[in-house]
C-alpha positions as CSV (number, residue, x, y, z in Angstrom):
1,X,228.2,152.9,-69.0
2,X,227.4,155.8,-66.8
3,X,227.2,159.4,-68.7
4,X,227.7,161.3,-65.8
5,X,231.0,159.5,-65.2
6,X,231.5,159.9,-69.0
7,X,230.9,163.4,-68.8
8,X,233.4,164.2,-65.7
9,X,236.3,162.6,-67.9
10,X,235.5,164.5,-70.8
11,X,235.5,167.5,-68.6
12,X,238.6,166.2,-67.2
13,X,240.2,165.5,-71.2
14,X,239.3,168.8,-72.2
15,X,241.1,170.9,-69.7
16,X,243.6,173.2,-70.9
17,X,242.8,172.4,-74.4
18,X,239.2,173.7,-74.3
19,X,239.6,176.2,-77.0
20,X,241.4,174.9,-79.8
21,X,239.2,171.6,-79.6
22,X,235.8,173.8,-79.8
23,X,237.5,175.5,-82.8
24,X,237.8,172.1,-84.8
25,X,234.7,170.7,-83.4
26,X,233.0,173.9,-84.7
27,X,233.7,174.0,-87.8
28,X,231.4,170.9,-89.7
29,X,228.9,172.6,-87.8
30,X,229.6,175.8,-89.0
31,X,229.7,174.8,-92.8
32,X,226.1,172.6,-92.5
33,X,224.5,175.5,-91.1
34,X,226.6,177.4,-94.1
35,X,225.2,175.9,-96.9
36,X,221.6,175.4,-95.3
37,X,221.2,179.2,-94.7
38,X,222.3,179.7,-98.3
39,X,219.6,177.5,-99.7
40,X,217.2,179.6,-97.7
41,X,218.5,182.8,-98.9
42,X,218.3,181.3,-102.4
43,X,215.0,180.3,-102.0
44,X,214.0,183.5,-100.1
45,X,215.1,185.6,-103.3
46,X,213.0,183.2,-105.6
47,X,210.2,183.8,-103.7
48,X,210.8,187.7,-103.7
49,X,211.3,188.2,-107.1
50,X,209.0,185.2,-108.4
51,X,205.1,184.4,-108.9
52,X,205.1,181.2,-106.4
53,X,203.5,181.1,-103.2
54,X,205.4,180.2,-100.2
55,X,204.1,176.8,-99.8
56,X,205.5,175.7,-103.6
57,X,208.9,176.1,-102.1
58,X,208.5,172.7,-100.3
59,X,206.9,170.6,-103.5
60,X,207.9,172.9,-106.2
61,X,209.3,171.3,-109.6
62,X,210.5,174.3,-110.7
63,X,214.3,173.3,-112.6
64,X,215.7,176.6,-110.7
65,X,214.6,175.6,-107.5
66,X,215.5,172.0,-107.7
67,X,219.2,173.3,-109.3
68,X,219.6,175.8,-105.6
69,X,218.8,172.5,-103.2
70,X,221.2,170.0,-105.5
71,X,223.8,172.6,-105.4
72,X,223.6,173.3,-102.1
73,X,223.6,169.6,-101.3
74,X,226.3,168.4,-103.0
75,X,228.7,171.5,-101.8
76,X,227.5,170.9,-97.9
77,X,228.1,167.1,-98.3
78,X,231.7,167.6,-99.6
79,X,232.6,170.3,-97.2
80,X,231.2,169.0,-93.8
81,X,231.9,165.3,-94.3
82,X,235.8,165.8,-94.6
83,X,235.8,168.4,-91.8
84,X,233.9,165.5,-89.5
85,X,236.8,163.3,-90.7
86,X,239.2,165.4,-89.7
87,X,237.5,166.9,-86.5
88,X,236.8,163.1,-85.4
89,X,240.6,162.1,-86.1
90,X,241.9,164.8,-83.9
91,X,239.0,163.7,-81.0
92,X,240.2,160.1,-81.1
93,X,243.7,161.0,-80.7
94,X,242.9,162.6,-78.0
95,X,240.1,160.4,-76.4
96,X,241.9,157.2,-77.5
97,X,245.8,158.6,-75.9
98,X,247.1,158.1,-79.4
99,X,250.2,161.0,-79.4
100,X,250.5,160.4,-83.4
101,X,247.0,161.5,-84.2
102,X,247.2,164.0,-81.6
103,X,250.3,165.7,-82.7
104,X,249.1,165.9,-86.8
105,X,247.5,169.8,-87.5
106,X,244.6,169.7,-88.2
107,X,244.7,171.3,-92.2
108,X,247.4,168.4,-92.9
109,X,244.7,165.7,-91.6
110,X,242.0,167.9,-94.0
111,X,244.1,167.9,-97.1
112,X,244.5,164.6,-97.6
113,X,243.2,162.6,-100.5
114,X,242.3,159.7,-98.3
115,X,240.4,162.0,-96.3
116,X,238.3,163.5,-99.1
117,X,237.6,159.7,-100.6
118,X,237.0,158.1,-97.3
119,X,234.9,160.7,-95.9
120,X,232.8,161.3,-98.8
121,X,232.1,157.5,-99.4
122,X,231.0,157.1,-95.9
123,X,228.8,160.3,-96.5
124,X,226.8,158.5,-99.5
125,X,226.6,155.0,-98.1
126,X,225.0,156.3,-94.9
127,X,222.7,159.3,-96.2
128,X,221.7,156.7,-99.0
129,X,220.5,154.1,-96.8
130,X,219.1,156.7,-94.3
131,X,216.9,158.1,-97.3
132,X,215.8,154.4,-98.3
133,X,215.0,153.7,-94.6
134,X,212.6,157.3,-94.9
135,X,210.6,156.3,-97.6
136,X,207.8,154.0,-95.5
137,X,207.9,156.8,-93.0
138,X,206.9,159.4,-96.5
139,X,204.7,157.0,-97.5
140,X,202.4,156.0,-94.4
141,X,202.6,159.6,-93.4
142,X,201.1,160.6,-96.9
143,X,198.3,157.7,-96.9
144,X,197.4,159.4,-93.6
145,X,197.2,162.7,-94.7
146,X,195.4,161.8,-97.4
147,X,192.6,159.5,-95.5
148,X,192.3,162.3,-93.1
149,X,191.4,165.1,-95.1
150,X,188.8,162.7,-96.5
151,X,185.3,162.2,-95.2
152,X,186.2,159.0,-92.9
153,X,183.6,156.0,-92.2
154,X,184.4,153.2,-90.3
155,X,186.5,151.5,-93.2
156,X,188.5,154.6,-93.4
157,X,189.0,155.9,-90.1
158,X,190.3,152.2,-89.4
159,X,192.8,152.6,-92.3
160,X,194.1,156.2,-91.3
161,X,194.3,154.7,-87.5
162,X,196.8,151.6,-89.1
163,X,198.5,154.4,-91.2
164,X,199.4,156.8,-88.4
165,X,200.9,153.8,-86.1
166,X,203.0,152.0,-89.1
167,X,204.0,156.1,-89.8
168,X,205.5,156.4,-86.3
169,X,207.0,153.0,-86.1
170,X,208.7,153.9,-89.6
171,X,210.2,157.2,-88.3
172,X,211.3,155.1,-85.0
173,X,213.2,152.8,-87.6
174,X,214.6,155.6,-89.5
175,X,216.1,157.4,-86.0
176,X,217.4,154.0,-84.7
177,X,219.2,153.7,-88.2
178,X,220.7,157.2,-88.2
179,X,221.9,156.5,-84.4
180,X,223.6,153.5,-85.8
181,X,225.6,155.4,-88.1
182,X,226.8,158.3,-85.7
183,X,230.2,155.5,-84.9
184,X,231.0,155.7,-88.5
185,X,233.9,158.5,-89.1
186,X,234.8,157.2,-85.6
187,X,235.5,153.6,-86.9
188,X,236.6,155.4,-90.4
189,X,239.5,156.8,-88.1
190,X,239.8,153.6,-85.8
191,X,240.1,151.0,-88.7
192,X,242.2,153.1,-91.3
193,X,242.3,149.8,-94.3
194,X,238.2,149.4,-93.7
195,X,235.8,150.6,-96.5
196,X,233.3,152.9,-96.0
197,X,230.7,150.2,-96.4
198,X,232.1,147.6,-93.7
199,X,232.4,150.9,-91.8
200,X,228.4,151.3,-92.1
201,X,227.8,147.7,-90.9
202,X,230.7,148.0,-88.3
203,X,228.8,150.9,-87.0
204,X,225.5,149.2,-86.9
205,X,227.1,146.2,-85.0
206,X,228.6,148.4,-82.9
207,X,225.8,150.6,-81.3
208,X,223.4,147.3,-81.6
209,X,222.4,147.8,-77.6
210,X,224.3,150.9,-77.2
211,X,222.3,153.8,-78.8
212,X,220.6,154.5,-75.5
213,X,224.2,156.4,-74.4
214,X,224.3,158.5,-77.1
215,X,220.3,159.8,-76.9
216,X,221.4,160.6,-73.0
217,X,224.2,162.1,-73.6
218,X,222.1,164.5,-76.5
219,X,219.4,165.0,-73.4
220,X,221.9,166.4,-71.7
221,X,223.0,168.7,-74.0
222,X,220.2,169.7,-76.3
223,X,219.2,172.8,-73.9
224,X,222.7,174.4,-74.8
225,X,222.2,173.9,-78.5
226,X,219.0,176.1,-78.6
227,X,221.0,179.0,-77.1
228,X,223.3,180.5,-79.8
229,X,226.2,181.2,-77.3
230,X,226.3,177.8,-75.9
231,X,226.4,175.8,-79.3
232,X,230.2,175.8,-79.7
233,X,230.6,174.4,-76.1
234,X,227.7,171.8,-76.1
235,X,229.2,170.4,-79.7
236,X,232.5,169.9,-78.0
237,X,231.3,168.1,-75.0
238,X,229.2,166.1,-76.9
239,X,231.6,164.9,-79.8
240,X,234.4,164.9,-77.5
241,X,232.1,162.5,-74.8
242,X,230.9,160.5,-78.2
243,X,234.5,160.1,-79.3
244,X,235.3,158.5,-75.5
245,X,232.6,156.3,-75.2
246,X,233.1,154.8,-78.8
247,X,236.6,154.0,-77.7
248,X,235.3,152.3,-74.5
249,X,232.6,150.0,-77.1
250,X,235.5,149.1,-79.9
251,X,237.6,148.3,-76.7
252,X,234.7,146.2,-75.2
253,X,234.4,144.3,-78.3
254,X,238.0,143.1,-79.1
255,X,238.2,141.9,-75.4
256,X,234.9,139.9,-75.7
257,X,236.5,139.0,-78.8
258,X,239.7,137.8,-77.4
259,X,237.9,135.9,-75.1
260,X,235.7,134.2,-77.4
261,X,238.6,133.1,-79.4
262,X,241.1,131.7,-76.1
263,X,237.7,129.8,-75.2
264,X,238.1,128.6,-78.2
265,X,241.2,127.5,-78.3
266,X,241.6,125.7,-74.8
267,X,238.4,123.5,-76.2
268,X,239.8,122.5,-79.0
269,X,243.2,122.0,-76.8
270,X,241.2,119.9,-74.2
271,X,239.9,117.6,-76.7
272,X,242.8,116.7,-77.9
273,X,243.7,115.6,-74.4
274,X,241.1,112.6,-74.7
275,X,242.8,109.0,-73.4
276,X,243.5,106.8,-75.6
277,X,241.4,104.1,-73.3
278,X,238.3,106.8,-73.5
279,X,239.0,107.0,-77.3
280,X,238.5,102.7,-77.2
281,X,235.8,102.8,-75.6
282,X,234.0,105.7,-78.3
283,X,235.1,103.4,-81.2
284,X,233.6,100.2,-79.4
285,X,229.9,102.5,-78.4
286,X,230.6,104.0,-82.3
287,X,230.6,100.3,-83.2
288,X,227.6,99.0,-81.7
289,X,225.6,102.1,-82.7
């Protein structure tokens, strides 16, 4: 698939309805960035009106500290995930030329309890399996540190050298895993009776080959996303362009699918279609044998 075709037809969806689609595709945005600048204003005022150095704010086992970053966890997971949900339902309609998602408002799709549940689950499957797939990366990268701030010898320098490499193939892992589960509020909309779970390994199937399309398509759109201004239009394209080209791989599948299964099928027809001289002739070889 060729972004820059995929990125003309997005352009080409979003006209005339540029606006209110930046508007929804704004807002999960909006409330992650939310939440994180509240943990940093918490932890700013800790710091202000603590003892603790700067530094302890990143190890620190302080109760109050650890209360501010599970708080603020917990209230951005439950507020951006259903706003993704809802954000992605309203792209696929679109995307996919389904009227009946398109027409639903967009605080009727947000309210519901399936929503909340399905969104959520999908939230804590992936992030849990994300974190389990970041702790080799934590754990080579700390071996390193460690073995570098030693004096090395030849034993040691050998040992941080392993440690670096299996550090960087572990964080390689860990961003191929995350890309595998940027389908799955897309498939969460798509496939309305599948579980958050399947929806993980659906996803994973899914962009197995396919992830390159997503890292171009964040190339191309990463410069706008350091600019301030241009944030609400690069989020757009990019969603919107995501949302299209997921479409185009779930569509992919079923017809290799369908193909797979009428291939099949006219096998198993066309053996049946064996003469009943040829069928003689297996028994008598069956026979001998």
């Amino acid at each position: 698939m060729k972004v820059r075709e995929l990125i003309r037809y997005t352009d080409r969806l979003l006209k005339g309805r540029r606006t209110r689609t930046m508007l929804i595709c704004i807002l999960p945005v909006a409330a992650e960035l939310f939440f994180r600048c509240a943990e940093a204003t918490a932890c700013s005022l800790l710091l202000y009106f603590g003892d603790s150095e700067p530094i302890s704010i990143f190890g620190s086992s302080d109760p109050v500290r650890l209360a501010v970053t599970a708080v603020s966890t917990v209230m951005r997971w439950i507020t951006a995930a259903p706003l993704m949900y809802a954000a992605v339902y309203r792209l696929y309609g679109m995307t996919a030329e389904r009227s009946e998602k398109r027409c639903q408002s967009f605080s009727r799709i947000l309210l519901r309890k399936c929503t909340f549940r399905r969104s959520i689950s999908a939230a804590l499957w992936t992030r849990t399996a994300g974190l389990l797939a970041l702790v080799p990366a934590v754990f080579f990268g700390v071996s390193t540190f460690g073995l570098i701030h030693e004096k090395m010898f030849a034993d040691e320098f050998f040992a941080a050298a392993n440690a670096a490499f299996l550090t960087v193939v572990s964080v390689v892992v860990w961003m191929s895993l995350k890309l595998s589960f940027a389908a799955v509020p897309y498939i969460l909309v798509h496939c309305p009776k599948l579980t958050a779970f399947h929806a993980m390994l659906y996803s994973v199937r899914l962009m197995s080959g396919r992830k390159r399309v997503l890292l171009r398509l964040i190339m191309v759109y990463f410069p706008y996303m350091l600019t301030v201004v241009m944030l609400p239009y690069a989020v757009t394209k990019l969603m919107t362009a995501f949302s299209l080209s997921i479409d185009i791989f779930i569509k992919e599948d079923e017809y290799l699918e369908t193909n797979r299964a009428d291939g099949e099928y006219r096998k198993a027809r066309n053996a049946g279609k064996i003469s009943h001289r040829r069928k003689r002739r297996i028994k008598a070889i069956a026979d001998k044998a």
